[in-house]
C-alpha positions as CSV (number, residue, x, y, z in Angstrom):
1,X,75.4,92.4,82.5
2,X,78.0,94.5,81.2
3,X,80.2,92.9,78.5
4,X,83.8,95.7,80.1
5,X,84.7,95.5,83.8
6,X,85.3,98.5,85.0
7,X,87.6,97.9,87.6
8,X,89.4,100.7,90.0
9,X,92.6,100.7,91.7
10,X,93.3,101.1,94.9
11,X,97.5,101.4,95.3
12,X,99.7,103.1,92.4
13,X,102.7,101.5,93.8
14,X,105.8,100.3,91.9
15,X,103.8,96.5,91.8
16,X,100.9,98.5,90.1
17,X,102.3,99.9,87.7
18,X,104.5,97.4,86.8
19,X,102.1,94.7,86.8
20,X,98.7,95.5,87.5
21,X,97.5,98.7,85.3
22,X,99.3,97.5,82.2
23,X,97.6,94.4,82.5
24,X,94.3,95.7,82.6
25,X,95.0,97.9,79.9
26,X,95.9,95.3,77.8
27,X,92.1,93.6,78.9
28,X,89.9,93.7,76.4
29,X,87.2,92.7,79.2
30,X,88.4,95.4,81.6
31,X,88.6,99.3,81.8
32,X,90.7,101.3,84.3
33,X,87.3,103.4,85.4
34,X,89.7,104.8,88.2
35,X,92.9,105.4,90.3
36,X,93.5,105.8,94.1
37,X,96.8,106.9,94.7
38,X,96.9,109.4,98.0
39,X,100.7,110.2,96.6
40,X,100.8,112.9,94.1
41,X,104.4,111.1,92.9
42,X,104.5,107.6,94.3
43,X,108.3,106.4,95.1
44,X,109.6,102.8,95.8
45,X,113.0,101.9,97.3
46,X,112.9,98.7,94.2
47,X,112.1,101.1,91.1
48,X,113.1,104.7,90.6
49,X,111.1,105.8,87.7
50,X,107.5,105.8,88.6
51,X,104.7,107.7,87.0
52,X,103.1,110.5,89.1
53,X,99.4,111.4,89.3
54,X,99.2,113.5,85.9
55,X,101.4,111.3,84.5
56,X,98.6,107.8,85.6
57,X,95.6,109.5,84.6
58,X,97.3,110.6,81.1
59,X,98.9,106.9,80.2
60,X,95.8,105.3,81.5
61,X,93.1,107.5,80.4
62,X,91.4,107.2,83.9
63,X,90.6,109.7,86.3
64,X,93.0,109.4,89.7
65,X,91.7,109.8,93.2
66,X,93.7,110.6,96.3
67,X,91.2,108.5,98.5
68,X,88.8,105.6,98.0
69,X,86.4,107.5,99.6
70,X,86.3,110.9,97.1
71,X,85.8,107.9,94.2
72,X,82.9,106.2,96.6
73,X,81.4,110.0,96.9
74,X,82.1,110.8,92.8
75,X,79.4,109.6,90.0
76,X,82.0,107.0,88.8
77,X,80.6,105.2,91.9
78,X,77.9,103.7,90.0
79,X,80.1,101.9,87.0
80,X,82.6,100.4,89.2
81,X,81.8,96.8,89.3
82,X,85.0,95.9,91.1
83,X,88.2,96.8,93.0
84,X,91.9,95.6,92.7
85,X,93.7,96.8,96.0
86,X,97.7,96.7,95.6
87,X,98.5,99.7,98.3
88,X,100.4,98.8,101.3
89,X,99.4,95.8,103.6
90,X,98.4,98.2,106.5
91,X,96.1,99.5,104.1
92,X,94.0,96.3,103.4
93,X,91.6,96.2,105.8
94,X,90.2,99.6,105.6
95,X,90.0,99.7,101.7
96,X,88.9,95.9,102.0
97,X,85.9,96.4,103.7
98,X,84.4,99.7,102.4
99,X,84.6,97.6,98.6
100,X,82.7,95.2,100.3
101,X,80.4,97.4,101.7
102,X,79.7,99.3,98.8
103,X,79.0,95.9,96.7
104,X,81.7,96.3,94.9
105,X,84.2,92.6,93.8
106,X,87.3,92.4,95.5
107,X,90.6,91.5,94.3
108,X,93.6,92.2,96.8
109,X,97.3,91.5,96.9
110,X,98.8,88.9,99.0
111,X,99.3,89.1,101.9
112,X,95.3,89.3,102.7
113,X,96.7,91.8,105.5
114,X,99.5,91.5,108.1
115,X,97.4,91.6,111.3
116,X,95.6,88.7,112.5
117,X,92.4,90.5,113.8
118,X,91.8,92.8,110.4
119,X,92.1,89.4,108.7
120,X,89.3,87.9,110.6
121,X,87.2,90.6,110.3
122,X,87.8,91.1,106.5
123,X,87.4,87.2,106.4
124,X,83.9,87.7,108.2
125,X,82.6,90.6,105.9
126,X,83.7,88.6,102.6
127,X,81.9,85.3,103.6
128,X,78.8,87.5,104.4
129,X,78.5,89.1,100.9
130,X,77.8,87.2,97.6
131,X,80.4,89.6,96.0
132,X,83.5,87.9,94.9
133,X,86.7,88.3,96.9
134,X,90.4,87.2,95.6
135,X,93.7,87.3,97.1
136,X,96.2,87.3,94.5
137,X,98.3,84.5,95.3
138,X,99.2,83.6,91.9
139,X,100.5,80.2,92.0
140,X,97.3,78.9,93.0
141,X,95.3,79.6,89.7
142,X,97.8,78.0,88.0
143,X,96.5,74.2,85.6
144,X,99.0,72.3,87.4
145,X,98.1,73.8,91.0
146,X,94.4,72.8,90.3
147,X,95.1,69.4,88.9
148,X,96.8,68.5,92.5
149,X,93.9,70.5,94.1
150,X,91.4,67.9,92.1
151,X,93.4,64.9,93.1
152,X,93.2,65.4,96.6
153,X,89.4,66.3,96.0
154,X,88.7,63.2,94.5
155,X,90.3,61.0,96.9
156,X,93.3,60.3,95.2
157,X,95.8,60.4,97.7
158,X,93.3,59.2,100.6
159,X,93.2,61.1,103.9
160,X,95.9,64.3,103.5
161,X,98.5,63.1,106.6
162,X,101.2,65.3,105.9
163,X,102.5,67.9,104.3
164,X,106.3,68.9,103.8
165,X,107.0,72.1,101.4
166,X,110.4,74.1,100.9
167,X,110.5,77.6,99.2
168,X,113.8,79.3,98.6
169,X,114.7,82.3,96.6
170,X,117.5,84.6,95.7
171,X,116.2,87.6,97.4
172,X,119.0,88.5,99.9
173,X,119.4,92.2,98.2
174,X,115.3,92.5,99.5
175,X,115.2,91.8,103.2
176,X,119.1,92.8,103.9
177,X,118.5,96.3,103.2
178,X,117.4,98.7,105.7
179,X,115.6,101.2,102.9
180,X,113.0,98.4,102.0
181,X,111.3,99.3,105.7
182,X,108.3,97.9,104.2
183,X,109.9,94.5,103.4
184,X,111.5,94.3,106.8
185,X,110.3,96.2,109.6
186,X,106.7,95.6,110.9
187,X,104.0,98.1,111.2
188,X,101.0,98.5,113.5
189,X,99.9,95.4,115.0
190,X,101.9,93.3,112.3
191,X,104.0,90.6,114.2
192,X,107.8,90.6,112.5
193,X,108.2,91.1,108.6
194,X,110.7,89.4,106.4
195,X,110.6,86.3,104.2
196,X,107.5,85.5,106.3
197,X,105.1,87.9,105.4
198,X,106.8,89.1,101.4
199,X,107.4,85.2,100.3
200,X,105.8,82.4,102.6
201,X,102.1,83.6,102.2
202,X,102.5,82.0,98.6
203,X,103.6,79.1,100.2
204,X,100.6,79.1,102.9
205,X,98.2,79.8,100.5
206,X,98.9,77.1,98.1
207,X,98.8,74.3,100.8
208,X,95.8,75.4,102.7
209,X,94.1,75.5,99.3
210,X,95.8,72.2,97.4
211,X,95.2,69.9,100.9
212,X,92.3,71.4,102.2
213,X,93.3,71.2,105.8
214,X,93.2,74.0,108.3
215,X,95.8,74.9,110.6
216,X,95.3,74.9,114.7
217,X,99.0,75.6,116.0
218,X,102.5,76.4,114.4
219,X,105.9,76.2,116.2
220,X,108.9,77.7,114.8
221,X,112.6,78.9,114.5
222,X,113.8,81.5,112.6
223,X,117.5,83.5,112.0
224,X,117.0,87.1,110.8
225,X,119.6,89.1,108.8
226,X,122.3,90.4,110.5
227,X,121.6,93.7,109.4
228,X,117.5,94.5,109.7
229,X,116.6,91.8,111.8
230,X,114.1,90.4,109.2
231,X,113.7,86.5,109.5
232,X,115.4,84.7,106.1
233,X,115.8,81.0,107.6
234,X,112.5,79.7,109.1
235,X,111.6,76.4,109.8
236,X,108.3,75.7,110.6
237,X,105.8,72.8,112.2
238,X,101.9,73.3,111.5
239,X,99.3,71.0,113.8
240,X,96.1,70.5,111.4
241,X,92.6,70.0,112.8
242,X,92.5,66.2,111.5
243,X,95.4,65.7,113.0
244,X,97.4,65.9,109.8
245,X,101.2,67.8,110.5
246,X,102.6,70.0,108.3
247,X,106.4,71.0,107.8
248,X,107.3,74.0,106.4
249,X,111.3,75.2,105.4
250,X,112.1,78.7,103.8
251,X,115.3,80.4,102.7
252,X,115.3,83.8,101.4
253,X,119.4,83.8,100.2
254,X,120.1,81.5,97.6
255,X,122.0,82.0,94.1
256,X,120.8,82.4,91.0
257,X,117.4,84.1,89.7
258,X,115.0,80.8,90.7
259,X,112.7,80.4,92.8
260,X,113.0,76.6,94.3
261,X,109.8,74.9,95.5
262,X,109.1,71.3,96.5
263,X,105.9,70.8,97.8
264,X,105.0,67.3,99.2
265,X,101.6,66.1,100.0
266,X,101.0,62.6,101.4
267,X,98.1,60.7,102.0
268,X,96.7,57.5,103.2
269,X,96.5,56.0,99.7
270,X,99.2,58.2,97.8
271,X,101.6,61.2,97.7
272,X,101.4,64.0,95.7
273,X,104.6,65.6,94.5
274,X,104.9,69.3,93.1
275,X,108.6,70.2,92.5
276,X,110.6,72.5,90.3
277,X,112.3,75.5,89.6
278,X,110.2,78.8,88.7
279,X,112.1,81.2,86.7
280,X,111.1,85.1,88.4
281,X,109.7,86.9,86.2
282,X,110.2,90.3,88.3
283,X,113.9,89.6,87.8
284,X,113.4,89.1,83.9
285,X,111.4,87.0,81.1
286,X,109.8,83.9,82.5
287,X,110.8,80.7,81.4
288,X,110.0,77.4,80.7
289,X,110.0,76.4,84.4
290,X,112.1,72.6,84.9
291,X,109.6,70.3,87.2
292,X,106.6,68.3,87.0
293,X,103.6,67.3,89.3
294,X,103.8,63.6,90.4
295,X,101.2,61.4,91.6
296,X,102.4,58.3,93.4
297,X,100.0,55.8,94.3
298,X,100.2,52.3,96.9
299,X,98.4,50.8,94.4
300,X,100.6,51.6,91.4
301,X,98.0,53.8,89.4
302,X,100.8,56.8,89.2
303,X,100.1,60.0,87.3
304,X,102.6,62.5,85.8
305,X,102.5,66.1,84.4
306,X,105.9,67.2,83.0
307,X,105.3,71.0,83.8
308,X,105.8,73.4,86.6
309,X,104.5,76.5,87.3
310,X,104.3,78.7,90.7
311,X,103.9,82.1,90.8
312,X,102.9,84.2,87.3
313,X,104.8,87.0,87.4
314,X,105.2,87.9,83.8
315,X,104.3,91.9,83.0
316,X,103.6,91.2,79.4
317,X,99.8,90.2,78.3
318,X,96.5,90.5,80.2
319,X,98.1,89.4,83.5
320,X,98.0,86.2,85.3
321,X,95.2,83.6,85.2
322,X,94.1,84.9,88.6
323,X,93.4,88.1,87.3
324,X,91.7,86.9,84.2
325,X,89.5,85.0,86.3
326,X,88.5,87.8,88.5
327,X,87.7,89.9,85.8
328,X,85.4,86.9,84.2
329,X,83.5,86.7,87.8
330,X,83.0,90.7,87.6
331,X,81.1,90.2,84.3
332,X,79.1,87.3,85.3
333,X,81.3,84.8,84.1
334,X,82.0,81.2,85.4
335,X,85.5,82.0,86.9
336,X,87.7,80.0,89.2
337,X,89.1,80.6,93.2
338,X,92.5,79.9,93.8
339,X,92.5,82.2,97.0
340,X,89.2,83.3,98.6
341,X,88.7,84.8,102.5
342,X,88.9,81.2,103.9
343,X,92.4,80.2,102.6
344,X,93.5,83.9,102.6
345,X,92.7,84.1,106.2
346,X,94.6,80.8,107.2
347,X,97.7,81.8,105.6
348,X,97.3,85.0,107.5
349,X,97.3,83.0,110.8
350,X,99.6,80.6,110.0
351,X,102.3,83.5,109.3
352,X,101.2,85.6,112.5
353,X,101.5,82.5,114.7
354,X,104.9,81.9,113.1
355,X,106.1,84.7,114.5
356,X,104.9,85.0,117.7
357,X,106.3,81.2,118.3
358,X,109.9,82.2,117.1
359,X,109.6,85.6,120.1
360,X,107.6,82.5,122.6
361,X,109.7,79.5,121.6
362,X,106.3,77.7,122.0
363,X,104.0,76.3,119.6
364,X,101.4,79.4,119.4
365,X,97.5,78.7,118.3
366,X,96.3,80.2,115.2
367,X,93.0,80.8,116.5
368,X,91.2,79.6,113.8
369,X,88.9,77.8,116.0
């Protein structure tokens, strides 16, 4: 087994090169064998100065493709041992599946994709290989994510009953801006785009993985932005196969540079509480993040940990734990899942269902079943 990764991506977007390829340059278990980047100068709406093709391949020292196909076809083929896909949602699926099919590890940004059918599909194709597959949802590698995770797996809370979460961020400027059509208008056979789809997949993600439960139906209301329609109020009610109801609130205009999350789990035996403020690091440094995880118990055996985390979104380093752990799993490493096709693929549905209910104004099945 090889002792350097030698990982290819799949996306040279402003996210990628922000975040991703200085990350794994900084790796010392990782090489950049290769860029895919169909864009000979890639643009975003959110950063202006972006490196072209000559400019990737020089800073890099990797070759750049314009298709995942002409690296598939090239002799780099044979080092890759895995893929990080960061191009646009619509692009998932397709790029998903031909990784999968040509052996290769997969770790993709979050969303999983934005159409309900790919997502089954992809879900399928990743539980059928013994490759790994990630969906970076970076709050769920987090130690105090998997320390909830481990007390609902070891019965400390009982039976999950409910869940209540609320997500709210200052990120107004994003899905009130008609240029950030990626943001805020859907595509293909995508059902709406806003706060949805760019912010509550985090949220999604997290429970499905924390409680364990899986969703059957979702009801919900929404109001968009007055100006691109996008959906920046939701309130949402998720029926669980166990009978176990989930309630959902997110606001995508608040002040300040915070992220707010309080994230509720109750149980037969116990609650589980994981609240706090997450400092963004896309809008600057992270910081110490104010909040703790809380466990309440009937029987008076309470727990805390004075520490709060969500997502990692500092650019500094080898990147978040989630990426660090992929990259251990692509060397034949013990390495951790925080996000895998199951999970992935609930948030997926929960989100699309969300969205057809607030067009309905019916509870809509996830189809999960």
């Amino acid at each position: 087994m090889s002792q350097i990764a030698n990982i290819a991506l799949l996306g040279a977007g402003w996210w990628a090169q922000g975040w991703h390829l200085p990350h794994l340059k900084a790796n010392p278990k990782a090489v950049i064998a290769a860029i895919v980047e169909p864009a000979k100068q890639p643009r975003s709406t959110l950063v202006s100065d972006m490196d072209s093709f000559e400019q990737l391949s020089a800073r890099y020292n990797a070759p750049v493709f314009e298709s995942f196909d002409a690296l598939l076809a090239s002799p780099l083929r044979e080092r890759l041992d895995g893929v990080l896909i960061a191009a646009p949602h619509a692009a998932h699926f397709e790029l998903g599946v031909k990784a999968i099919n040509a052996g290769l590890h997969v770790f993709m940004e979050k969303p999983m994709t934005t159409d309900l059918v790919q997502a089954q599909k992809l879900a399928a194709a990743a539980c059928a290989t013994d490759k790994i597959f990630m969906v970076n949802n970076t709050a769920n590698w987090r130690p105090c994510t998997r320390a909830a995770r481990e007390m609902v797996e070891n019965g400390d809370i009982g039976e999950v009953r409910h869940v209540c979460a609320f997500f709210a961020a200052n990120l107004g400027w994003l899905f009130n801006d008609p240029a950030n059509a990626g943001w805020v208008q859907p595509t293909q056979n995508m059902k709406g785009n806003g706060f949805g789809w760019g912010q509550f997949s985090h949220t999604m993600a997290w429970i499905f993985m924390v409680s364990g439960l899986t969703p059957t139906s979702v009801f919900a209301f929404a109001k968009g932005s007055e100006i691109t329609g996008a959906d920046m109020y939701d309130a949402v009610t998720i029926l669980c196969t166990n009978g176990a109801t989930v309630s959902v609130s997110g606001v995508a205009a608040i002040p300040g540079t915070s992220k707010h999350i309080d994230n509720r789990i109750i149980g037969s035996e116990g609650m589980i509480s994981y609240c706090g403020r997450a400092i963004d690091g896309a809008l600057g440094k992270s910081e110490e993040c104010p909040g703790q995880l809380e466990l309440t118990r009937f029987d008076g055996k309470d727990r805390v940990i004075k520490k709060f985390e969500f997502e990692n979104l500092d650019q500094e380093g080898t990147g978040p734990e989630s990426l660090n752990e992929f990259i251990n799993g692509c060397l034949g490493e013990p390495f951790y899942q925080g996000v895998g096709a199951e999970v992935g693929l609930a948030a997926v549905a929960t989100i699309d269902a969300m969205y057809r209910s607030i067009e309905s104004g019916k509870a809509e099945p996830t189809y999960l079943q």
